[in-house]
N, C-alpha and C positions, 0 to 999 in steps of 0.2 A: 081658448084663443088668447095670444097674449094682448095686454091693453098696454098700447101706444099712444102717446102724444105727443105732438106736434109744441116745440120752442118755436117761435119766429121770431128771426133775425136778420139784421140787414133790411135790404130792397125786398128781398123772397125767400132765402131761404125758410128752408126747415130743419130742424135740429129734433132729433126721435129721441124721445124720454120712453124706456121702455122696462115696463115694472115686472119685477120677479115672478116666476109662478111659486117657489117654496117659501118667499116672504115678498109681498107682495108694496112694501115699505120700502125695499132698498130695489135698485133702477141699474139701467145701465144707459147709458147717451152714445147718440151714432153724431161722429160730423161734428163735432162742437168747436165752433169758429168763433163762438163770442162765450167768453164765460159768463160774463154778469148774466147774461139773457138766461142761462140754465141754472147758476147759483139762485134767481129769483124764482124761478120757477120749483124748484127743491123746496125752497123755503119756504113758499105759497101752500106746497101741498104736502108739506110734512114729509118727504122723502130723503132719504141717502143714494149716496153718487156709489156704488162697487166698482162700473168698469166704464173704457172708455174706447169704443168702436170706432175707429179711421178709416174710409176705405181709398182718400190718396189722397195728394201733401199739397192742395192748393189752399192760402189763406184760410177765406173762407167756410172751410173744414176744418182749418185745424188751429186756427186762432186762437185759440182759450182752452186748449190742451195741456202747456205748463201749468196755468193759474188754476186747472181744475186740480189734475194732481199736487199743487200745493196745498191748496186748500182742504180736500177729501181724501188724498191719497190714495184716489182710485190707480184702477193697472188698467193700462192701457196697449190692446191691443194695433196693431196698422202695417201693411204693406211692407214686405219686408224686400222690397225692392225700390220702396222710395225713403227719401229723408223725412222723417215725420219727428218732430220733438217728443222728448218725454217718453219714447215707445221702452215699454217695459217686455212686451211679449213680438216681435215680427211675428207676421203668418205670411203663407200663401196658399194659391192652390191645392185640394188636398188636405187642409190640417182644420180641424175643429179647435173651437173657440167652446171652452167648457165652464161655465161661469155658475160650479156650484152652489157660493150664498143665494142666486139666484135661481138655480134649478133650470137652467138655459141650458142650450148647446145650440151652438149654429156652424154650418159648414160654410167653410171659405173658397168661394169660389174666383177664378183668376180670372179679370173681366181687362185687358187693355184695348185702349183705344183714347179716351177722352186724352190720360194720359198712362205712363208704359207700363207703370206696375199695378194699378187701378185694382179692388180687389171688391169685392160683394160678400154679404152676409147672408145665409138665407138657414131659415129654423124655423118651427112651431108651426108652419102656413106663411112665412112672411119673409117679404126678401128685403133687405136694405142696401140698394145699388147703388149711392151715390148722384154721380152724374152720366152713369153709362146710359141709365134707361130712364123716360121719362114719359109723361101721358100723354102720346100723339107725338112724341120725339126721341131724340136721342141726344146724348154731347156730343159737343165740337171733337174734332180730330185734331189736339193741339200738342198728342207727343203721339200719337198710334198710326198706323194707316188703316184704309176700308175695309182693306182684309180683314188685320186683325180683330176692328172693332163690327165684324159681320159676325165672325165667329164667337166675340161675346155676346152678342145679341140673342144667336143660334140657341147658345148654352142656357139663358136666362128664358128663353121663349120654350124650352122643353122642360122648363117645371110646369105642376100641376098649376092646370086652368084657372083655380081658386086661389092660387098663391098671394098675398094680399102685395102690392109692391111699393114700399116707401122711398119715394125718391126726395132727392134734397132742395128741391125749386116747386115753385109754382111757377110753371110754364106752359101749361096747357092750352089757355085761351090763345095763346100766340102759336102754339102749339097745332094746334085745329084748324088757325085757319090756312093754315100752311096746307094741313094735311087733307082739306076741301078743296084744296087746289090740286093737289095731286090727285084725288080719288075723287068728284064730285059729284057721283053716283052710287057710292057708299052709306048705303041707309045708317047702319049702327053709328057709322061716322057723326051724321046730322041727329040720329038720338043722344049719342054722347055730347054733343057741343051742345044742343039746349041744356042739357041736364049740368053741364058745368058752367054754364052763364049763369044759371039759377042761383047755384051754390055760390059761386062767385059777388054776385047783386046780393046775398045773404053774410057776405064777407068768410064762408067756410070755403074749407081747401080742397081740393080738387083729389086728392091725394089722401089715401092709400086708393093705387086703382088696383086692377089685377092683371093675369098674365090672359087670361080670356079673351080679357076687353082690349088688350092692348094687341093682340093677334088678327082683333078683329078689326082696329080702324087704324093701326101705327104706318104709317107708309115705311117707318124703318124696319118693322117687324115682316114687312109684305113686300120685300123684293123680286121675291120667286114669283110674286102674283101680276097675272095677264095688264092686268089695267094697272099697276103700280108702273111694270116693263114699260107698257107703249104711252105713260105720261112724261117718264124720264125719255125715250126716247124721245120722243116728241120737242121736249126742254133741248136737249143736245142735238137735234137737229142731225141725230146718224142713228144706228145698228147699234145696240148694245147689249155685248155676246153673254153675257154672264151676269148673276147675283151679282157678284162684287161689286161688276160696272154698271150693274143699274143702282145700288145703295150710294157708290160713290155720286154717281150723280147726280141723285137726292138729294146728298149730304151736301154735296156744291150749293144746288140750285137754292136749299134751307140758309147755308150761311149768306147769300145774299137778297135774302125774300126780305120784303116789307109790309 
């Protein structure tokens, strides 16, 4: 199993430090929006920087992407659909990410929606989605539409059960209770929110969750399902003929929930 850790930076992100299996000393980093946060962190625990995983070009991701490559001269892969500084390798859909000194390989999967060229990593048991997927949520639709971002969801929810999933926020709590609104007879739903208030009152992250658990309580993940349909409809106050149009309307009723 590969060992990941968690930078935190900002208000919530996370930034994945993720150590080699053939040396176990040199790392690769997902999302790196702040460098000092990940230089510090290097230094802390004795590690080198080899590569540098994008998976799309908002700030916050990719903030301290020049300054790492100056400083490590790591190669940095990212979205070969968006503007990303520093990008030494594009990927998309389709093409592996081979990061020998580290003994890695991950497949690049083509996830848009949050925004158009959005890309996801997924190797070893572990996926690293950015902002597409998160625990009891999804991201905003702020270059993609429903569709699109239904059928990245689609794609991320047919890997293995077990897939461990590092996403780039702690947004959970806010996350749940949304998703209590939507499903409020959802047992696993009300197991997983004790269980990450806990975590949370202990100041640990909520995150890596899985593709399991996120099948089991994500109102985005569960369009197709009875009770997700007649709570969107419900919210919209009509017939709503289709997945799409029940996610969208999720996705609505989430961007204005409090």
């Amino acid at each position: 199993m590969l060992t990941v850790t968690p930078v935190r930076a900002f208000a919530d992100n996370y930034l994945w430090l993720v150590q080699g299996l053939a040396d176990a000393s040199r790392t690769a980093v997902v999302d790196p929006g702040d460098a000092q946060a990940v230089l510090t962190a290097l230094e802390q625990s004795g590690l080198s920087l080899d590569a540098i995983l994008v998976t799309h070009h908002h700030p916050d991701h990719v903030g301290g992407v020049a300054e790492l490559v100056e400083r490590t001269g790591a190669r940095v892969f990212g979205p070969a659909a968006e503007r990303v500084p520093a990008v030494s390798t594009p990927v998309r859909g389709g093409d592996e990410v081979v990061l020998d000194s580290l003994g890695l390989r991950f497949a690049v999967l083509d996830v848009p929606g949050h925004t158009a060229g959005h890309i996801a990593y997924y190797g070893h048991g572990a996926l690293f989605c950015g902002d597409t997927l998160f625990s009891g949520g999804c991201g905003r639709l702020f270059e993609g539409t429903p569709e699109q971002m239904l059928a990245s969801l689609d794609v991320l929810a047919a890997l293995p059960d077990d897939t461990r999933v590092f996403c780039a926020h702690e947004y959970t709590l806010s996350n749940l209770r949304f998703a209590m609104t939507v499903e409020p007879d959802n047992a696993d739903l009300h197991v997983w929110q004790g269980e990450a208030a806990s975590l949370r009152e202990r100041d640990v992250p909520t995150v890596p969750t899985t593709i399991g658990r996120e099948k089991r309580i994500n109102p985005f993940l569960r369009s197709r399902t009875d009770g997700v349909r007649r709570s969107a409809e419900a919210h919209a106050g009509a017939s709503l003929a289709s997945p799409v149009a029940v996610f969208a309307e999720i996705r609505r009723w989430k961007d204005g929930f409090r």
